[in-house]
C-alpha positions as CSV (number, residue, x, y, z in Angstrom):
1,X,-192.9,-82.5,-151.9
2,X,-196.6,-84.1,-152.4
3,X,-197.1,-81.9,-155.3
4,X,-194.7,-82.8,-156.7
5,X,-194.5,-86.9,-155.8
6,X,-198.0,-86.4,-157.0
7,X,-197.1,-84.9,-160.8
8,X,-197.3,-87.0,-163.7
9,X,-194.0,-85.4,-165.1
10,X,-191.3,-87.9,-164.4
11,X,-188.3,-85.3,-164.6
12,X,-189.7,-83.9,-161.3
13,X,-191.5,-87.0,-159.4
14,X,-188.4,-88.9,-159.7
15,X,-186.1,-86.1,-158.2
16,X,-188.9,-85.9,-155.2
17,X,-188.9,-89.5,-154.8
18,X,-185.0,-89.3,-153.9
19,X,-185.8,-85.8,-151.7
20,X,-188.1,-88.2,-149.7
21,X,-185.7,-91.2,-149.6
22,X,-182.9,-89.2,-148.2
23,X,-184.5,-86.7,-146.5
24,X,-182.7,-87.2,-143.0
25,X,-179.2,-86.8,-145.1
26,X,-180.4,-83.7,-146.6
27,X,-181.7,-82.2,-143.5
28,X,-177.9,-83.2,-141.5
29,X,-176.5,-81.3,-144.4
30,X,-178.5,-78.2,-144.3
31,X,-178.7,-78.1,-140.4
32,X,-175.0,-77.5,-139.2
33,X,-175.3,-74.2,-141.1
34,X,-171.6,-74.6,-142.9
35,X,-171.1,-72.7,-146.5
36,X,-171.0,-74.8,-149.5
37,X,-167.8,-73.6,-150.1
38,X,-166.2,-74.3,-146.8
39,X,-167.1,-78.4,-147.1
40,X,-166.0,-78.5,-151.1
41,X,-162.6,-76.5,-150.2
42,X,-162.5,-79.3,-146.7
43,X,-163.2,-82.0,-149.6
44,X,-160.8,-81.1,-151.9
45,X,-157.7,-80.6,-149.4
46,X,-158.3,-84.4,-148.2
47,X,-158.5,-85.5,-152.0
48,X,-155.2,-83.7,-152.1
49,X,-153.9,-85.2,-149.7
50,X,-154.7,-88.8,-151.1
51,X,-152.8,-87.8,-154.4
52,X,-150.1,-87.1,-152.1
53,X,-150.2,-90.5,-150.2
54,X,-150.5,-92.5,-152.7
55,X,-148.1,-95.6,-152.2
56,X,-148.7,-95.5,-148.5
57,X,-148.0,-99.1,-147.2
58,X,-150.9,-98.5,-144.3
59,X,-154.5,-96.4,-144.5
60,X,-153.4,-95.3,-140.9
61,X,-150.6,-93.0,-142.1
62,X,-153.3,-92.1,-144.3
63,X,-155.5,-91.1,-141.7
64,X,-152.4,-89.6,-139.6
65,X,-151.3,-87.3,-142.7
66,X,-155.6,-86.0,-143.4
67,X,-155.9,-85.5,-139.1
68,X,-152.5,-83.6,-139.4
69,X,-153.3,-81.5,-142.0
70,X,-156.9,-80.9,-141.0
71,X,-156.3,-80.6,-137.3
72,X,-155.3,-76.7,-137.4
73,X,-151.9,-77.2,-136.1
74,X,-149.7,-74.3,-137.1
75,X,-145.9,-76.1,-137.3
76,X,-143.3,-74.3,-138.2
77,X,-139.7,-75.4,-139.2
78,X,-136.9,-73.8,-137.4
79,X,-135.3,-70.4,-139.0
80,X,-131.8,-70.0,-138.8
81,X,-130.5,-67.1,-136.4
82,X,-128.5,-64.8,-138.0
């Protein structure tokens, strides 16, 4: 990071510079160990589900719908018996 905050090339002391800034970001993102793919796929389902609540009166069934379909809950409907 000093190499390269020291550079006179501003496509890589400017990228450094934000490195620096958010350092304590990046490092929470890195530590937990989580795949890439498991937070964009986490991501996405709760960007789904915002489609889906659009015209919500409250943010709290909002919040109820994203806990419910985040939580792991497995709920089945009832099958008929035969």
């Amino acid at each position: 990071m000093s190499r390269a905050s020291r550079s006179r090339i501003p496509e890589i002391v400017e990228p450094a510079g934000k490195i620096r800034r958010r350092r304590p970001d990046v490092l929470r993102t890195i530590g937990p160990g989580y795949p890439n793919a498991r937070l964009e796929a986490f991501d996405n389902g709760n960007k789904v589900t915002v489609r889906v609540a659009y015209g919500f009166h409250h943010v709290t069934n909002l919040i109820s719908l994203i806990m419910l379909r985040c939580g792991g809950l497995d709920i089945r409907l009832p099958e008929p018996v035969s």
